[in-house]
RONUVO-734873 format. One record per residue: residue in one letter; z, y, x of N, C-alpha, C in turn. Coordinates in steps of 0.2 Angstrom, whole numbers, plus 5000, padded with zeros to 4 digits. Layout:
AZYXZYXZYX ...
end
This chain:
X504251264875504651244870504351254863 X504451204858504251234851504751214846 X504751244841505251254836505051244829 X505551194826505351204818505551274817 X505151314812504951364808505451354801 X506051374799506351374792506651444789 X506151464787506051544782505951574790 X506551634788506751674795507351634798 X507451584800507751544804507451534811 X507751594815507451594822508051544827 X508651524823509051504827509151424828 X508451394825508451324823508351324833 X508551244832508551214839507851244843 X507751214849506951214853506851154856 X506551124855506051064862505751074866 X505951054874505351084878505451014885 X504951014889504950964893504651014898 X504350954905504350994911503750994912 X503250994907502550994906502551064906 X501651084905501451144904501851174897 X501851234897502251274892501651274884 X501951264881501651264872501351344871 X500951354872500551434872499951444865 X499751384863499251354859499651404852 X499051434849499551444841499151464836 X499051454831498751454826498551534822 X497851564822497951634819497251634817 X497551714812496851714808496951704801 X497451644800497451604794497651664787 X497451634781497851664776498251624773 X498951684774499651674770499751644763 X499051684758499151644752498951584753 X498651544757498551464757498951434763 X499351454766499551454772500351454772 X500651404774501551414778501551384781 X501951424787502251414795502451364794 X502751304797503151244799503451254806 X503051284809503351284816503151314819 X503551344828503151404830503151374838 X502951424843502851384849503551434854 X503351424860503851464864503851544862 X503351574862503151654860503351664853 X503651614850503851614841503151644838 X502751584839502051614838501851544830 X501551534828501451494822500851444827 X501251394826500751334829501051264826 X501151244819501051204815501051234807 X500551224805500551244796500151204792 X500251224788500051154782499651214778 X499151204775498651224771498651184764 X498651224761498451204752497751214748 X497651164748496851164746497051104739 X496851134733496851134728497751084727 X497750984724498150954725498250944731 X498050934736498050914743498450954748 X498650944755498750974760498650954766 X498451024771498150974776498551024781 X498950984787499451004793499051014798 X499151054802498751074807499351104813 X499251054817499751064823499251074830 X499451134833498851134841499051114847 X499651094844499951044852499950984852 X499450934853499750854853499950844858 X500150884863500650834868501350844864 X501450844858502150834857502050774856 X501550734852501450664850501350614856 X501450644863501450614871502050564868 X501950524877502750504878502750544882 X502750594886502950624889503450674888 X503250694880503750734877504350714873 X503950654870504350614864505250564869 X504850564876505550504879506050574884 X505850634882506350674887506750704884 X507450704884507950714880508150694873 X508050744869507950714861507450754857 X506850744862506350784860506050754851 X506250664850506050624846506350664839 X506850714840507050744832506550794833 X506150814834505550854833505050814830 X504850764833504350724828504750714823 X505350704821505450664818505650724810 X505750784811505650834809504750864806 X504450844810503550844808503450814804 X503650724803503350674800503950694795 X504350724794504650754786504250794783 X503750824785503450834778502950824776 X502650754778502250714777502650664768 X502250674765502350634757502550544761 X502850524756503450454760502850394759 X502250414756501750354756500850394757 X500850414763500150454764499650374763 X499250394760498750364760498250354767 X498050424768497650424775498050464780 X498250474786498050504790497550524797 X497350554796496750574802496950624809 X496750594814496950604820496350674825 X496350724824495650774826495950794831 X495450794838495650814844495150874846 X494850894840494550964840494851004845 X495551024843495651084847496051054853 X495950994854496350984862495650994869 X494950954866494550974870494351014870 X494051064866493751114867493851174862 X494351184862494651244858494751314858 X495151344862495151404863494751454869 X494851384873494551404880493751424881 X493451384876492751414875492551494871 X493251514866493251584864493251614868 X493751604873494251654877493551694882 X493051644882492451664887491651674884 X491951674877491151704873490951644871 X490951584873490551524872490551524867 X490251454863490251434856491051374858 X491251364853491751284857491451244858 X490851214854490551154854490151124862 X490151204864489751204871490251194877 X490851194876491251204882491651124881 X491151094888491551014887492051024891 X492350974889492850954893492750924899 X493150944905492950924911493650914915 X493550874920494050884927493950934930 X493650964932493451034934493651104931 X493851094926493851124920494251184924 X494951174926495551234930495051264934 X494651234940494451254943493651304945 X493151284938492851324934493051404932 X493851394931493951444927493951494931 X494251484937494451534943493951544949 X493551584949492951594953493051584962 X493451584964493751614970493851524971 X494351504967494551434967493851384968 X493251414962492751364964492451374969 X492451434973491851444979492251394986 X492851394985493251354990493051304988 X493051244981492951184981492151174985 X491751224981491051204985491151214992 X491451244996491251255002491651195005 X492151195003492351115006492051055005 X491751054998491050985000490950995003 X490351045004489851075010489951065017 X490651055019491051065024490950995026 X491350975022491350885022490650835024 X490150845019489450855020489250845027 X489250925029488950925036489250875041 X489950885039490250825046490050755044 X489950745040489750665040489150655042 X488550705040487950715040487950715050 X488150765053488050765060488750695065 X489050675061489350605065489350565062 X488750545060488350485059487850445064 X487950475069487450455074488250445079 X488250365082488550345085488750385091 X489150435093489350465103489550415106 X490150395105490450355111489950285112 X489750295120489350245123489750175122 X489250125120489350075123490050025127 X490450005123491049995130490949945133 X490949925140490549855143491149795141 X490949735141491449705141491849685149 X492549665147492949645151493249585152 X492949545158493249485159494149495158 X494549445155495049405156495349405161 X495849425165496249405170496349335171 X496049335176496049255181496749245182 X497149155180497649155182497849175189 X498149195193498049195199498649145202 X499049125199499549075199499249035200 X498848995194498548935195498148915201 X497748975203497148985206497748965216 X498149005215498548985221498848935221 X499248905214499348825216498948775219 X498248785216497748735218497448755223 X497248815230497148805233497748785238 X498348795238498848775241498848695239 X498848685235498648585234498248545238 X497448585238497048555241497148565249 X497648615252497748625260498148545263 X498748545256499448505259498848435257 X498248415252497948355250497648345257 X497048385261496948375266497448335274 X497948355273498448345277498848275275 X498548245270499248195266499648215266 X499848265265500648285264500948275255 X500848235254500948205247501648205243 X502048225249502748245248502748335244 X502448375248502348435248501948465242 X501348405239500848435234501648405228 X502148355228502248335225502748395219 X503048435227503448495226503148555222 X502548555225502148625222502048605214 X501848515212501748515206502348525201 X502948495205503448515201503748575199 X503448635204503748695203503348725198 X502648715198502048715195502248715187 X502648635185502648615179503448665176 X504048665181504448705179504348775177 X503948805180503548885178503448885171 X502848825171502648825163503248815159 X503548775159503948775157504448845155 X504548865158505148945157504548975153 X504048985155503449035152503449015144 X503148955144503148915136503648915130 X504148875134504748875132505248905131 X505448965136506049005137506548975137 X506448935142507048865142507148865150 X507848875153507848865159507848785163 X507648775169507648745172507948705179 X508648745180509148725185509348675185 X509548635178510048595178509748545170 X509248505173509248445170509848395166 X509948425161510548405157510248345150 X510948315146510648285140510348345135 X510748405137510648455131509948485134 X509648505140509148525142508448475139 X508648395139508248345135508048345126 X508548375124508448385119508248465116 X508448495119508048545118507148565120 X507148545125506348545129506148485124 X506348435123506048375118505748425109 X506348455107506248495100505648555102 X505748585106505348625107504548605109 X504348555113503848535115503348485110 X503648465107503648415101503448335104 X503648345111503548275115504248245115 X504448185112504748135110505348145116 X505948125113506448125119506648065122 X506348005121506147955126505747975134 X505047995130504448015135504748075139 X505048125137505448185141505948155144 X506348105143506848085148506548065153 X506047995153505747995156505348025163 X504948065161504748115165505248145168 X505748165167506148195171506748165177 X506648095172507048055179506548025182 X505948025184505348015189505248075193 X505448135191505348205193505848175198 X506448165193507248185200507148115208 X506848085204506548035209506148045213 X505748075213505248105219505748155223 X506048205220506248265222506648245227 X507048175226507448115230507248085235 X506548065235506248035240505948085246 X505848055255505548085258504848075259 X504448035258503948015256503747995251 X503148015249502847995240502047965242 X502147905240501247875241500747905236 X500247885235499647915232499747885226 X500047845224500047805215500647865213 X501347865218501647905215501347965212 X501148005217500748055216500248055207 X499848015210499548005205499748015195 X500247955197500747965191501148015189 X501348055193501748145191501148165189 X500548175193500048225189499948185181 X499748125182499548095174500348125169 X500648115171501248125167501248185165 X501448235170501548315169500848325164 X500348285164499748335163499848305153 X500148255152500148215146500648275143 X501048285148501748325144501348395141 X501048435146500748495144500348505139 X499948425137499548425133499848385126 X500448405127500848365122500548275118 X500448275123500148175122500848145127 X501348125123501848085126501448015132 X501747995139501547945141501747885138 X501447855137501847775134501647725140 
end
């Protein structure tokens, strides 16, 4: 939290957000050139303004108030808005120094000069000895695994043939038994139960009952015309009808079934 500073007015409002706590504070300074403006959470001085002959120069050590982090959570904005009031209503210049944001006190606090103590990401981690020997060892750690599972273990995996249809493979050696035999009636069944299968399999379209609505849907579905599909189907019902089937009929169910699968309507 930090607080505008007015004389002994300890009971002036506070601003604070869910950020790190305002610990930063101003000391050392001399009073005869010197007034408090503001304090931090420990009611400690961390904004004052300095008098140096006509001039004045402000010195705040928290610029996360000037975030939005700070400035959009609640009405943290009447605190800026408290700061820039004691700013003259037409400054000429102001200057922006991030001196004590990067290297400020954190270099005292360890003997260093500040100039030496860069800023870093590492920086939290640096600070705490026990923290850094963890981060090294977990490179290290990481390192080594990648270093030793870099060389490929798992053998080789063979490849695997495809599964044979084994449907098709039994249609067609049952085709060529009933072909030896002329039994032209029998290949004609096999081809039709053959083309129905595909069908349910492809289409998820049943097969029982050759209907107009079963034509229009296998037509929509197939993208084969619903001329060519009626077609086909009353030549189907026609064989299915007949006790014998010559070789051209035959002939003609294969050419047809095979045009439908291949979605090339018969003309």
């Amino acid at each position: 939290h930090v607080r505008m500073y007015f004389g002994d007015d300890f009971d002036a409002p506070s601003f604070g957000y869910y950020y790190y706590p305002f610990l930063n504070a101003v000391t050392g300074y001399d009073s005869a050139f010197t007034t408090v403006l503001g304090v931090n959470e420990m009611n400690e001085p961390n904004f004052v303004v300095l008098f140096s002959g006509r001039g004045r120069i402000y010195l705040h050590v928290a610029p996360r108030i000037f975030g939005n982090y700070f400035l959009l959570t609640n009405d943290n904005y009447k605190y800026f808005e408290q700061v820039i009031s004691w700013l003259r209503p037409d400054p000429k210049d102001i200057y922006w120094d991030e001196y004590y944001k990067n290297s400020g006190t954190s270099g005292r606090r360890r003997g260093n000069s500040p100039n030496d103590d860069k800023f870093s990401t590492l920086s939290v981690i640096k600070q705490h000895t026990p923290l850094l020997w963890a981060f090294w060892i977990a490179v290290t750690g990481l390192l080594l695994f990648i270093f030793f599972n870099i060389k490929r273990k798992q053998r080789v995996i063979p490849v695997v043939s495809p599964n044979v249809n084994s449907t098709v493979a039994f249609t067609e050696t049952i085709g060529r038994l009933y072909l030896q035999k002329k039994d032209n009636r029998h290949i004609a069944e096999k081809m039709i139960t053959y083309f129905y299968e595909h069908l349910r399999h492809h289409y998820f379209i049943g097969t029982v009952t050759v209907s107009e609505e079963f034509i229009n849907s296998l037509s929509g579905k197939s993208g084969v015309s619903k001329e060519s599909t009626k077609e086909l189907f009353s030549f189907i019902t026609q064989i299915l009808a007949q006790e014998k089937v010559d070789d051209l009929e035959l002939m003609r169910l294969n050419t047809e079934i095979e045009n439908f699968i291949k979605h090339k309507p018969h003309g």
